[in-house]
VEXZAKOL-148450 format. One record per residue (C-alpha): x, z, y; residue number from 1. Coordinates in Angstrom, 1 decimal, m for minus. Layout:
X, Z, Y, NUM
...
//
This chain:
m2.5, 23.1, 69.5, 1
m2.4, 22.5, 66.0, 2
m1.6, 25.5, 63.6, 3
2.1, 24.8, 61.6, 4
1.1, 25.4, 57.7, 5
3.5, 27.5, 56.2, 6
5.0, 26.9, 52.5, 7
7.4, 30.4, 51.9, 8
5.5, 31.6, 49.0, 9
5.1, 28.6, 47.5, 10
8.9, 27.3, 48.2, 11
10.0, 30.6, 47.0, 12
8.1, 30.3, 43.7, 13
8.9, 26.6, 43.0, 14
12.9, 27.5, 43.7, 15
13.0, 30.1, 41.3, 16
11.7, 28.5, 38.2, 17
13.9, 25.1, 39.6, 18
16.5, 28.1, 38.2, 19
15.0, 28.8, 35.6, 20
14.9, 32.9, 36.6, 21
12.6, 35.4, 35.9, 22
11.6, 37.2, 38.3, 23
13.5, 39.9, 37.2, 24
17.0, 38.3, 37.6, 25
16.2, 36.8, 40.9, 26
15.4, 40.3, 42.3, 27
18.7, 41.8, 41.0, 28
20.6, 38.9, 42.4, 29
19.2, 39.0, 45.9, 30
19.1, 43.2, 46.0, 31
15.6, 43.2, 46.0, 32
12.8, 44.9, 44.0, 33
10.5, 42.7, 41.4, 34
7.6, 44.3, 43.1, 35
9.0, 42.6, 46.8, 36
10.0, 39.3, 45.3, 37
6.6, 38.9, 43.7, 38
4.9, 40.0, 47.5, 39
6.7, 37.0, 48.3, 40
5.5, 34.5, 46.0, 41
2.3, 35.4, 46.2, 42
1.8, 34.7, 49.7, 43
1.1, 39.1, 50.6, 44
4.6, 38.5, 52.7, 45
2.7, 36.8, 55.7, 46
5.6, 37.6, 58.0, 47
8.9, 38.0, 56.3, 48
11.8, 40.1, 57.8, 49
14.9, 38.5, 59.2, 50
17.2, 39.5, 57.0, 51
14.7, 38.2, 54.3, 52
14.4, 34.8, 55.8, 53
18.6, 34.9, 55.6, 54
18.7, 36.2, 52.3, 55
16.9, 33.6, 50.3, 56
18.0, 31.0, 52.7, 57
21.6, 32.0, 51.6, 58
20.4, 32.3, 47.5, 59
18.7, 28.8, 47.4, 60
21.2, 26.9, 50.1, 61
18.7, 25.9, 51.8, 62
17.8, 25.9, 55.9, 63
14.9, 28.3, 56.7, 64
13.3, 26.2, 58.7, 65
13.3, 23.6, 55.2, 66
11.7, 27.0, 53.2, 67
9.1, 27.3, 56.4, 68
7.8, 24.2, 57.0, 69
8.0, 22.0, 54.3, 70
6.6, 22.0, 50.5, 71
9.4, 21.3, 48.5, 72
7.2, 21.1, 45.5, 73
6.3, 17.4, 46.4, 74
9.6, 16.1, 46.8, 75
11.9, 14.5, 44.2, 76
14.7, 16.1, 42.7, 77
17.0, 13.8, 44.8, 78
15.3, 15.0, 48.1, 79
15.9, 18.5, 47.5, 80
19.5, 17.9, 46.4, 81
20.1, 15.6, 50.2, 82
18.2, 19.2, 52.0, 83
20.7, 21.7, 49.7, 84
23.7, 18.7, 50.5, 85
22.6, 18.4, 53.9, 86
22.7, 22.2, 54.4, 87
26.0, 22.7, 55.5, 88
24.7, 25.4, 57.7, 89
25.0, 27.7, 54.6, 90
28.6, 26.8, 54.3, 91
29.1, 27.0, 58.3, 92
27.2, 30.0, 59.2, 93
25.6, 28.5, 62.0, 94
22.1, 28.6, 62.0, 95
21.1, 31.3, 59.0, 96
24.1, 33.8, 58.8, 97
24.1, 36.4, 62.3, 98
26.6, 38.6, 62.9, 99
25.7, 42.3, 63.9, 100
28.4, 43.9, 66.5, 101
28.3, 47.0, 68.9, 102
30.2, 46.7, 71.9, 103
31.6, 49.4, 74.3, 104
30.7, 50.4, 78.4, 105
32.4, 47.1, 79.6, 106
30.9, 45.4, 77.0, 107
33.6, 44.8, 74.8, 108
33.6, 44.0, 71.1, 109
34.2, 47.2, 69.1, 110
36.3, 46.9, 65.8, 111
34.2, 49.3, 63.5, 112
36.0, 50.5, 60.3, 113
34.1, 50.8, 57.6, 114
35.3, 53.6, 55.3, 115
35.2, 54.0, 51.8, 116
32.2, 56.4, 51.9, 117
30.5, 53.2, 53.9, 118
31.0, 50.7, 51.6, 119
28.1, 50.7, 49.2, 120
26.0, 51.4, 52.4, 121
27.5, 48.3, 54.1, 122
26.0, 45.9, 51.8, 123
22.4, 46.3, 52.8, 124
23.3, 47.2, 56.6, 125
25.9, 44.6, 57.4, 126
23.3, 42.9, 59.4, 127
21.7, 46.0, 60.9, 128
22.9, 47.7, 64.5, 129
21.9, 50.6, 63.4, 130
23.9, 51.1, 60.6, 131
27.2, 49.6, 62.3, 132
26.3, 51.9, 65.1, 133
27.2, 54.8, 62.7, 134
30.5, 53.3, 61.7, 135
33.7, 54.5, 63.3, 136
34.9, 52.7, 66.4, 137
38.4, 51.5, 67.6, 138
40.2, 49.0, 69.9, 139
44.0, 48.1, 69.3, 140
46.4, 46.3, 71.8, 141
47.3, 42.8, 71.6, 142
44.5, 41.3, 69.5, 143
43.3, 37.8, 70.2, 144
40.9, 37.6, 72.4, 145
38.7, 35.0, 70.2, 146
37.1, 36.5, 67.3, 147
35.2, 39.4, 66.0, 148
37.9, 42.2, 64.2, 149
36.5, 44.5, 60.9, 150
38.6, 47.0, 59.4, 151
37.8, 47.4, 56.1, 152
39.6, 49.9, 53.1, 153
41.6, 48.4, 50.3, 154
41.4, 50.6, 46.8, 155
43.5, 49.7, 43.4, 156
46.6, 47.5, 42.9, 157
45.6, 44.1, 42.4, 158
46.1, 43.2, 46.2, 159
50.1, 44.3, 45.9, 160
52.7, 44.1, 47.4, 161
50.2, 45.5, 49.9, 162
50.1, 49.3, 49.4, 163
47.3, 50.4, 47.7, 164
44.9, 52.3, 50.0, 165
46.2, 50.4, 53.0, 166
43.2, 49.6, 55.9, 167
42.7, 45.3, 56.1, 168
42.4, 44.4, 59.7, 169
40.5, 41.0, 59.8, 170
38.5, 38.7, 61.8, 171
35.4, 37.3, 60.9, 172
35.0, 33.8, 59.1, 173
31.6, 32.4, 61.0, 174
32.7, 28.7, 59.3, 175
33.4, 28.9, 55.6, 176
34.3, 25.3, 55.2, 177
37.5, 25.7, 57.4, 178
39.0, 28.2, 54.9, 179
42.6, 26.4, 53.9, 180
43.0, 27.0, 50.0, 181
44.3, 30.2, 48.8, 182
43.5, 32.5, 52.4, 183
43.8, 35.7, 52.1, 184
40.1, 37.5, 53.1, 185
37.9, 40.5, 52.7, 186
35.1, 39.2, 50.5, 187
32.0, 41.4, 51.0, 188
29.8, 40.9, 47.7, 189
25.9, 41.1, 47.4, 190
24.4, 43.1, 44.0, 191
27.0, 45.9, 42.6, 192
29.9, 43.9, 43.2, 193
32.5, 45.9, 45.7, 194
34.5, 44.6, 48.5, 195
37.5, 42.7, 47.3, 196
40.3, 41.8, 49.3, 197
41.8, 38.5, 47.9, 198
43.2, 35.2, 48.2, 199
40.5, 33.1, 48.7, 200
39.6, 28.8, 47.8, 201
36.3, 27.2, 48.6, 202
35.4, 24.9, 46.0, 203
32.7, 21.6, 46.4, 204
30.8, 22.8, 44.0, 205
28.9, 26.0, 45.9, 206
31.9, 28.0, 44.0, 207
34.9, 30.2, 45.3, 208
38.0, 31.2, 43.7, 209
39.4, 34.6, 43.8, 210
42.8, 35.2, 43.7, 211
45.0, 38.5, 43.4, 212
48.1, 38.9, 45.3, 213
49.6, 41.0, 41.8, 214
49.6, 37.5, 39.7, 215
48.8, 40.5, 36.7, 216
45.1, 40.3, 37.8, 217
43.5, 36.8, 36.4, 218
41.7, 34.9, 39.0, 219
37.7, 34.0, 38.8, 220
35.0, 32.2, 40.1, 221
31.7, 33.9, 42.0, 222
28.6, 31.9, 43.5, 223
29.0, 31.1, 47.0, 224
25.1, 32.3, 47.4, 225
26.7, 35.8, 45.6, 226
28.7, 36.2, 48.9, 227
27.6, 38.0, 52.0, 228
30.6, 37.8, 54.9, 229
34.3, 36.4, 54.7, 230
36.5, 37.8, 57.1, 231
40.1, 36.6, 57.4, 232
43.2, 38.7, 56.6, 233
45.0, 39.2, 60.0, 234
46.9, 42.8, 59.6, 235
47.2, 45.9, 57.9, 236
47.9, 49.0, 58.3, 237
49.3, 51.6, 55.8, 238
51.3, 54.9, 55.6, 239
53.6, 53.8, 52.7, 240
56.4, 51.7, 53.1, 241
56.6, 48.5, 51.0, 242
58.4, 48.8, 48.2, 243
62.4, 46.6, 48.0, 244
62.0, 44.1, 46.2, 245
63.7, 44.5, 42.5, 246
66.6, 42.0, 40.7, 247
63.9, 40.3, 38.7, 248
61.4, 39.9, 41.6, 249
64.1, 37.9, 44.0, 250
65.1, 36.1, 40.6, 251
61.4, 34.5, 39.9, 252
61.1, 34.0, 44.2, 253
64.2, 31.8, 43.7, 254
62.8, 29.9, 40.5, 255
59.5, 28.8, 42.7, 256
61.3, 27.4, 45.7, 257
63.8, 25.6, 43.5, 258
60.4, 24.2, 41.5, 259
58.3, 24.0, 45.1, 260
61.6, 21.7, 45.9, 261
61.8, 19.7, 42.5, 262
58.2, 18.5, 43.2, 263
58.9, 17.6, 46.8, 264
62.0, 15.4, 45.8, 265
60.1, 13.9, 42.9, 266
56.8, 13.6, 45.1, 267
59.5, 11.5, 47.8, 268
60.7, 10.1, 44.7, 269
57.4, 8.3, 43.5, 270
56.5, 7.5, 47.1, 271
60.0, 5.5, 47.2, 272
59.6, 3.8, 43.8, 273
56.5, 2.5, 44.7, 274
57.3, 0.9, 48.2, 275
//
């Protein structure tokens, strides 16, 4: 049987400087160390680790089995665009991103909750059993059967009118691309950035848009390849009581639908004109 040559070092190496990064910057972006990233690129990585095969796949939109067996170095530019193009995969989740859950006795899905203490931790475990196994465990009536549920802490006011401090019950998002514009998710982060909880748009370009619920809070773009998990908004749970809603408040609710209704007539309007 014929031995399968392997091109990871080599891929690794000629993706990077495609980016134009330093080592340096890559390590920082993917959580790594210089000292790891250059094991990799010069081929002292034989065997790389799971979540390291996931990890650059994710970076560099790119299937693993593309970084494996093939040496991207001698394909054209327009090749490597139709592999990243052609890699939906990264968008879906199926192939590269795996899910890490703990189940109970009658193996049952657990929802784990992942406190704030847990948070930075949850970055660099959120793949590993062990790590979820130390996470706090619950189940709670009347959940859909489909689906894997999170709960995950909410900290600051930019995600108002949900109380600040309020626990985000969710279900994980294994297909990115069938996130309808401006969804409401628990974004988990790679690098320093925290766990935001925000009203989320997948854009065509490998970008996302991050939206706050308080419309104080500007929104902003991050690189797809800078996120880790998506998990959908499907409850909350909070000890305060949401605030009435003041004068002004029901004043600018009124002014949107009257303008969400202007647009529609006009929108019927054009359509009528032009028949």
């Amino acid at each position: 049987m014929r031995t399968q040559e392997m091109f990871w070092s080599v891929n690794i190496k000629f993706l990077r400087l495609r980016q134009k990064l330093s080592q340096e910057v890559l390590a920082e972006k993917l959580g790594i160390t210089r000292v790891k990233l250059n094991a990799h690129e010069s081929g002292r990585t034989a065997n790389p680790t799971i979540e390291d095969l996931i990890n650059f796949s994710e970076f560099f939109r790119m299937s693993i089995d593309s970084l494996l067996k093939i040496d991207l170095g001698k394909l054209s530019e327009q090749k490597i665009k139709d592999l990243e193009a052609g890699s939906e995969l990264f968008m879906q989740g199926s192939n590269i991103r795996v899910l890490a859950v703990t189940v109970d006795k009658e193996e049952n899905e657990n929802i784990e909750y992942v406190p704030v203490k847990a948070k930075a931790g949850y970055r660099s475990g959120f793949s590993d059993p062990e790590f979820l196994a130390t996470l706090p465990k619950f189940n709670l009536p009347n959940l859909p059967k489909n689906g894997t549920f999170r709960m995950f802490p909410t900290t600051g006011d930019s995600m108002l009118p949900v109380p600040e401090g309020s626990d985000i019950i969710t279900r994980y998002v294994q297909d990115w691309t069938r996130i309808k514009p401006q969804t409401p998710c628990i974004v988990i982060l790679r690098g320093d950035q925290d766990f935001v909880f925000k009203q989320v748009t997948i854009n065509n370009n490998g970008t996302m848009v991050l939206q706050s619920f308080n419309k104080q809070y500007f929104a902003y773009t991050v690189q797809i390849t800078d996120v880790l998990e998506i998990w959908e908004y499907y409850s909350f749970h909070s000890k305060q009581l949401p605030e009435p809603q003041t004068d002004m408040q029901q004043l600018l609710k009124m002014l949107q639908e009257m303008q969400l209704e202007i647009k529609e007539l006009t929108t019927r309007g054009s359509l009528g004109s032009s028949n």
